[in-house]
Z-matrix of the N, CA and C atoms (Angstrom, degrees):
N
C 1 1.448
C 2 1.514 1 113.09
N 3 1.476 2 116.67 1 5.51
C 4 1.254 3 121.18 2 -162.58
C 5 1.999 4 105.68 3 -99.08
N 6 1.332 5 98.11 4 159.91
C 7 1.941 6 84.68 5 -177.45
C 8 1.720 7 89.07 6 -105.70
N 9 1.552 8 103.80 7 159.44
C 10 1.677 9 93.63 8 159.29
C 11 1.309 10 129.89 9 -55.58
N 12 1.026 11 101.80 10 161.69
C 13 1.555 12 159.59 11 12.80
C 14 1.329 13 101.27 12 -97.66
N 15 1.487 14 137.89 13 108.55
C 16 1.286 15 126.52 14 -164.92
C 17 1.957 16 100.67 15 -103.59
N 18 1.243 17 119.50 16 145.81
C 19 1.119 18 130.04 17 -171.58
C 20 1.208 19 130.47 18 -121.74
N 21 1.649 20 143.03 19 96.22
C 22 1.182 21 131.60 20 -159.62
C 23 1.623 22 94.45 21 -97.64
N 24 1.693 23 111.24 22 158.14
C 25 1.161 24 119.26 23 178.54
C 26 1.815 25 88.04 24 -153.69
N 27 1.687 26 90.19 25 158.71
C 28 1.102 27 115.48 26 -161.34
C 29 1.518 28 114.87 27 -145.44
N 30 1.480 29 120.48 28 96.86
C 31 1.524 30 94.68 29 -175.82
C 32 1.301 31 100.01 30 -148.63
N 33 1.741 32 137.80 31 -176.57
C 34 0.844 33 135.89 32 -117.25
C 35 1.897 34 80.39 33 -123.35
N 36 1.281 35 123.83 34 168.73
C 37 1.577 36 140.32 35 166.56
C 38 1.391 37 102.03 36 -152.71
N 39 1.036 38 102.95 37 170.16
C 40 1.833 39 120.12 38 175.64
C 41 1.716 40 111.94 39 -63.18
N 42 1.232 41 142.28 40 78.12
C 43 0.885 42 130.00 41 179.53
C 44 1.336 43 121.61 42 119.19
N 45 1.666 44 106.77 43 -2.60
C 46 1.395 45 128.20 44 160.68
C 47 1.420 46 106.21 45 174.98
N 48 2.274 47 102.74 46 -132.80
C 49 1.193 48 108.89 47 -168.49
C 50 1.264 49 113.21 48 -132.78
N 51 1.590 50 125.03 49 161.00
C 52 1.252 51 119.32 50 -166.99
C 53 1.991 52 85.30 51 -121.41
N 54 1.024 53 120.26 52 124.64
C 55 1.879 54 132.89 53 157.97
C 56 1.458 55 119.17 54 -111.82
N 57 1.112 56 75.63 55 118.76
C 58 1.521 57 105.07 56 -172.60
C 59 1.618 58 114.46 57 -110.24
N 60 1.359 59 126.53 58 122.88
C 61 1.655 60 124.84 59 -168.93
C 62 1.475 61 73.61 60 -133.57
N 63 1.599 62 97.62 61 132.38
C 64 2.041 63 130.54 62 163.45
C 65 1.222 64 86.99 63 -112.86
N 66 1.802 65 87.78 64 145.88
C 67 1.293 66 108.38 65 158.05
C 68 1.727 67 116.46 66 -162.28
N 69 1.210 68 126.12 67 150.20
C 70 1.810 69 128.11 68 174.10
C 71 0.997 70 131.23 69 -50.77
N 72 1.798 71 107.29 70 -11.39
C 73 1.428 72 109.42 71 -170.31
C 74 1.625 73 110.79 72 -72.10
N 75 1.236 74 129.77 73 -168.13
C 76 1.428 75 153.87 74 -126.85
C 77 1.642 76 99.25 75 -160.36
N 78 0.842 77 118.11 76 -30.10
C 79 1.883 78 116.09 77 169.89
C 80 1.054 79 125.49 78 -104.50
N 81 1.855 80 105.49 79 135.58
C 82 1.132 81 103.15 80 -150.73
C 83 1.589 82 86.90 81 -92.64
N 84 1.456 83 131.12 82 176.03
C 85 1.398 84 119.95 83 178.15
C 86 1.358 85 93.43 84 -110.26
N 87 1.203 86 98.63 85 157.74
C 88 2.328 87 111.67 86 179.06
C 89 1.804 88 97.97 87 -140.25
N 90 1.558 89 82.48 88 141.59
C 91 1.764 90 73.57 89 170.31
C 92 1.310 91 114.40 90 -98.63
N 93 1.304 92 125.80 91 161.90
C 94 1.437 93 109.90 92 -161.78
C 95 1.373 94 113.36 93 -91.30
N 96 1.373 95 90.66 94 161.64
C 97 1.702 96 94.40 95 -162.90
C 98 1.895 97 116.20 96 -63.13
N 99 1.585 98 118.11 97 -11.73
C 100 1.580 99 121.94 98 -175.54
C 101 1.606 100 93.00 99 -135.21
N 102 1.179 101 98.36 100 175.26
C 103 1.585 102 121.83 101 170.57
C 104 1.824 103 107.15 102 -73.88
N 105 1.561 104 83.96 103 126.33
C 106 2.523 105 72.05 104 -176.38
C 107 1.312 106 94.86 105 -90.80
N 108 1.448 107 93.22 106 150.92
C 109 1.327 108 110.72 107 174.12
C 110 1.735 109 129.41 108 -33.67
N 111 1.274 110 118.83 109 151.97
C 112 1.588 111 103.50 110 -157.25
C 113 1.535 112 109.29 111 -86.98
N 114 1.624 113 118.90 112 1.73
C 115 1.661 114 118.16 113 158.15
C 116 0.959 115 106.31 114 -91.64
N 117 1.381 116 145.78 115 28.56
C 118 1.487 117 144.56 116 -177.77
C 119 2.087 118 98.57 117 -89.09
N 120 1.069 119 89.19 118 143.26
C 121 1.667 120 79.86 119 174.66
C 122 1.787 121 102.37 120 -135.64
N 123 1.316 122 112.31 121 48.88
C 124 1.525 123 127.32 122 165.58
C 125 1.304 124 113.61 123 -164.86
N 126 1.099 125 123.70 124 169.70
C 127 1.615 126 115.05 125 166.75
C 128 1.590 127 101.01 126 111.89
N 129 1.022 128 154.10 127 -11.34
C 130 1.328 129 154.19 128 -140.20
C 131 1.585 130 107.79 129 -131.15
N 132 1.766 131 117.16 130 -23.18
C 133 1.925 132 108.62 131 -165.78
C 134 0.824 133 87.18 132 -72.22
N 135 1.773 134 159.91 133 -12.66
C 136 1.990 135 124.91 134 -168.71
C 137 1.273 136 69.92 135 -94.51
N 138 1.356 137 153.12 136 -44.09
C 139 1.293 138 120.90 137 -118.12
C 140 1.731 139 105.73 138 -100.99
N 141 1.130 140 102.30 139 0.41
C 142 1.497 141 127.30 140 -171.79
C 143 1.763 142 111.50 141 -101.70
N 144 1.565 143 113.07 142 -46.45
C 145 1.384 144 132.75 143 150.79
C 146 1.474 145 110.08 144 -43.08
N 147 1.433 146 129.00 145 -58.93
C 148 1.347 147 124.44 146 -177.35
C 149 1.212 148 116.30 147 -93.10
N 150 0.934 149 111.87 148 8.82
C 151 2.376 150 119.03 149 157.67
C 152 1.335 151 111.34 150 -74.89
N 153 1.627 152 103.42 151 -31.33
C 154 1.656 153 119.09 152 -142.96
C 155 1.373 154 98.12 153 -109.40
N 156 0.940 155 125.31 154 -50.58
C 157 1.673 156 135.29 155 -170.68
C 158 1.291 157 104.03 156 -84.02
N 159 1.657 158 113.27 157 135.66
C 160 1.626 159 126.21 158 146.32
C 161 1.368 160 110.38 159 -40.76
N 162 1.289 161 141.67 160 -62.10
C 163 1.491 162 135.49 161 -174.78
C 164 1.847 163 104.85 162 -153.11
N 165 1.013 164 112.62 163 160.32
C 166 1.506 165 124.73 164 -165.39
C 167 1.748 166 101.07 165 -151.28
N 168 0.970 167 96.12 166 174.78
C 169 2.181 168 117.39 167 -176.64
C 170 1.132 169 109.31 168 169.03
N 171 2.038 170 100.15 169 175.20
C 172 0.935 171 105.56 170 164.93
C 173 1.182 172 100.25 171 -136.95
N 174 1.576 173 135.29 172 142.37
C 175 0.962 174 143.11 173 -164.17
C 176 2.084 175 108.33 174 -121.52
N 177 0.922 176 122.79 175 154.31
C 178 1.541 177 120.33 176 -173.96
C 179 1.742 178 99.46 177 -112.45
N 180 0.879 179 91.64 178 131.23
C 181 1.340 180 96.86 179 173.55
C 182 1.654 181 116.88 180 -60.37
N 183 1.505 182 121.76 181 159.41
C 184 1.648 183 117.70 182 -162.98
C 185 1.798 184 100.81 183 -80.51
N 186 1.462 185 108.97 184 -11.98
C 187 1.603 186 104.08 185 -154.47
C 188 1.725 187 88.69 186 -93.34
N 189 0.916 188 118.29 187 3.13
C 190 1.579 189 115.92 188 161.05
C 191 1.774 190 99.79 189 105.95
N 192 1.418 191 130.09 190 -27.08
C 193 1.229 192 157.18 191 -119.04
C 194 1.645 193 97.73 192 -132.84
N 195 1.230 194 147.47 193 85.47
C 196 1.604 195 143.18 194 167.90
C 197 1.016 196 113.49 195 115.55
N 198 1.438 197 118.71 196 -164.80
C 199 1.266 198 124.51 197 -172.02
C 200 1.706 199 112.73 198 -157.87
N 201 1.390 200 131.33 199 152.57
C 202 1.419 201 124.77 200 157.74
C 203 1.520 202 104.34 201 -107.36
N 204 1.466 203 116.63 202 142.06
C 205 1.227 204 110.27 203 151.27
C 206 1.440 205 110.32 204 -119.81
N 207 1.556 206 112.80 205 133.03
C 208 1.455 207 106.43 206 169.38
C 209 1.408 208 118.16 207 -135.48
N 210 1.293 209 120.29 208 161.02
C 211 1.606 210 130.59 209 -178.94
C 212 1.498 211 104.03 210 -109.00
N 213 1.079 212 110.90 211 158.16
C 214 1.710 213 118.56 212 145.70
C 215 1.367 214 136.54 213 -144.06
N 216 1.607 215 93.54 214 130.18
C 217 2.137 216 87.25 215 -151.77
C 218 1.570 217 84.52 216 -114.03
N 219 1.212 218 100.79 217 162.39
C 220 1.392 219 137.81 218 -159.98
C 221 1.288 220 126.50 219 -119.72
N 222 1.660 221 127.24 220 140.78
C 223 1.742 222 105.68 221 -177.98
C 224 1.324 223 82.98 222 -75.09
């Protein structure tokens, strides 16, 4: 869902890892407010990210222009 130049990062935290994907786009992502229906075949990566992860965001980039979103999962 991301526009170029999209950017994965990968780095280390106390007790695991924090992933972080940049990207140029203009939308912010939301997870949706219910469970989608079970023939749905989208709708589910935040909601799966925030089951899974100690804490998650989205942060805007400073140049006014993209976004990071990152998680950080934990043993």
């Amino acid at each position: 869902h991301g526009a170029p130049e999209i950017v994965l990062s990968i780095q280390p935290v106390p007790n695991g890892l924090r992933i972080s994907v940049g990207d140029e786009g203009t939308r912010t992502p939301v997870p949706p407010r219910s469970q989608p229906e079970p023939h749905r075949t989208s709708g589910r990566g935040l909601m799966i990210v925030a089951a899974t992860a100690r804490d998650w965001g989205v942060a805007p980039h400073r140049s006014g222009s993209g976004k990071t979103v990152w998680a950080e999962l934990v043993r």
